[in-house]
MARDRENBA-955133 format. One record per residue (C-alpha): residue number from 0; y, x, z. Coordinates in nm, 4 decimals. Layout:
+-----+----------+----------+----------+
: seq :        Y :        X :        Z :
+-----+----------+----------+----------+
: NUM :        Y :        X :        Z :
...
+-----+----------+----------+----------+
END
This chain:
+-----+----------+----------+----------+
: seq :        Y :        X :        Z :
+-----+----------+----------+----------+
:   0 :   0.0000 :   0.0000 :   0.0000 :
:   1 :   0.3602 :   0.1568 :  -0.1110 :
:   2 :   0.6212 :   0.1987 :   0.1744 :
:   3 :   0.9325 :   0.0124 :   0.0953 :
:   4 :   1.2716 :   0.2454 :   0.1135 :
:   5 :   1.5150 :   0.0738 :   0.3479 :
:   6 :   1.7548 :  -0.0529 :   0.0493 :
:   7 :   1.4021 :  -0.2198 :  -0.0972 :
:   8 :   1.3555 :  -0.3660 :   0.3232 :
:   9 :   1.7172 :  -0.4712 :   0.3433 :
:  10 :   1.7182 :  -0.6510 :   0.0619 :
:  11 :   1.4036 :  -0.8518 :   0.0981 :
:  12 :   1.5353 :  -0.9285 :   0.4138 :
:  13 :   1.8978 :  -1.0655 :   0.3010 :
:  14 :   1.6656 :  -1.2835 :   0.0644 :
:  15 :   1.4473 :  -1.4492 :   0.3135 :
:  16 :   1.7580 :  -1.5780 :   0.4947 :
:  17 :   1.9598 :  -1.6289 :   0.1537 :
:  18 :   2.2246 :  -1.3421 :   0.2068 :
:  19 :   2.3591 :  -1.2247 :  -0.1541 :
:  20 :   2.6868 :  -1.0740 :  -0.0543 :
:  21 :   2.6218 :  -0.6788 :  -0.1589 :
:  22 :   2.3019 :  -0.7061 :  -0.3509 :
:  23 :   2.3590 :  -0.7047 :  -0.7264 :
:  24 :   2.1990 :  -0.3468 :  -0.8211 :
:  25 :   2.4761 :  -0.3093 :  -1.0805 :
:  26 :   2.7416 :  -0.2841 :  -0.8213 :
:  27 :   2.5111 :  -0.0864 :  -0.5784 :
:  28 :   2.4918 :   0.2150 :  -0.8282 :
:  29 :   2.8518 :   0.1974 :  -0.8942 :
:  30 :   2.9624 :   0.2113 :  -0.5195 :
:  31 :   2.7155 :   0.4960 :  -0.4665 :
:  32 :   2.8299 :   0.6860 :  -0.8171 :
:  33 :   3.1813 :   0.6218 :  -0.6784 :
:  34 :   3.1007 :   0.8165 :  -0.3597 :
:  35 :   2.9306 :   1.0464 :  -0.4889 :
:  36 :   3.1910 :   1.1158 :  -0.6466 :
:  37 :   3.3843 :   1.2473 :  -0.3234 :
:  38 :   3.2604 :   1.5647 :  -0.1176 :
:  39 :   3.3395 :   1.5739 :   0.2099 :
:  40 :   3.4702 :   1.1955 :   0.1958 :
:  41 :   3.5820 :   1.0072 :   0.4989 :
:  42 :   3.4515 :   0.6595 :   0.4275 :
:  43 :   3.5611 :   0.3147 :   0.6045 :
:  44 :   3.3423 :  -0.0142 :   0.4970 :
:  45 :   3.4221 :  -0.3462 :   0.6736 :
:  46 :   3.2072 :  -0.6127 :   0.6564 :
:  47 :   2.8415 :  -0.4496 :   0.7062 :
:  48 :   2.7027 :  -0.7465 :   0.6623 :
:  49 :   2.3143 :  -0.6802 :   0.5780 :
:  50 :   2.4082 :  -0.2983 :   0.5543 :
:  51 :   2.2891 :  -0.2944 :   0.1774 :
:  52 :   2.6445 :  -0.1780 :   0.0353 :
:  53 :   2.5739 :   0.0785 :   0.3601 :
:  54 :   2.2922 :   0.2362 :   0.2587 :
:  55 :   2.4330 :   0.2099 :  -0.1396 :
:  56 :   2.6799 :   0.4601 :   0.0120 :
:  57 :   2.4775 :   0.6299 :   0.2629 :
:  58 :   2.2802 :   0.7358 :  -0.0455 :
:  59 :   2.6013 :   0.8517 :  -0.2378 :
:  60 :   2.7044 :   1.0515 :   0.0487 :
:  61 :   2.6967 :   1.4191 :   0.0942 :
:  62 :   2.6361 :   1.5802 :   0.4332 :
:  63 :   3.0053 :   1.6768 :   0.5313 :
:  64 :   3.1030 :   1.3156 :   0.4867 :
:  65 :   3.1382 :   1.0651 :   0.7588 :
:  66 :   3.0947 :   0.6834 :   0.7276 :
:  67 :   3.2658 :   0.4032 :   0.9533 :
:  68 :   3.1209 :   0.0631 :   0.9198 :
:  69 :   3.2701 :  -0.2391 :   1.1230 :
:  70 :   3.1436 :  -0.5924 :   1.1258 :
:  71 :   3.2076 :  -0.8464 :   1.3822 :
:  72 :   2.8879 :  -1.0742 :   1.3520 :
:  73 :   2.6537 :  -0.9484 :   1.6039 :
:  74 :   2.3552 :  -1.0958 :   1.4166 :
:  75 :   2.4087 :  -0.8983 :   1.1078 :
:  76 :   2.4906 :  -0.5478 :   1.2935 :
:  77 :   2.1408 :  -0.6069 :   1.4095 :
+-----+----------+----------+----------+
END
């Protein structure tokens, strides 16, 4: 049986309790081309939400750069 990356886990999830916001692939790869694109970046994302678009830009991100990511709906954060 395959192991399922956490983007793969996430978004399974976010469809068993119908949660679309930050799952078209299309925009995924363009948020993590776009930080990418940006050593070193300091990165702010509000609205984790599922953390999809999070790991999108975890996955962009080189090691020098530091994510913050703020949501205020306790059920999502966890």
């Amino acid at each position: 049986m395959k192991n399922n990356t956490p983007l793969e886990e996430l978004t399974k999830k976010a469809k068993e309790i119908k949660f679309n916001m930050g799952t078209d692939l299309l925009a995924g790869e363009l948020i993590q081309t776009l930080i990418s694109s940006k050593v070193n970046g300091d990165f702010l994302e509000l609205g984790t939400g599922m953390g999809i678009s999070t790991t999108w830009m975890l996955n962009g991100m080189d090691e020098e750069s530091k994510l913050t990511s703020i949501d205020n709906n306790p059920e999502l954060i966890e």
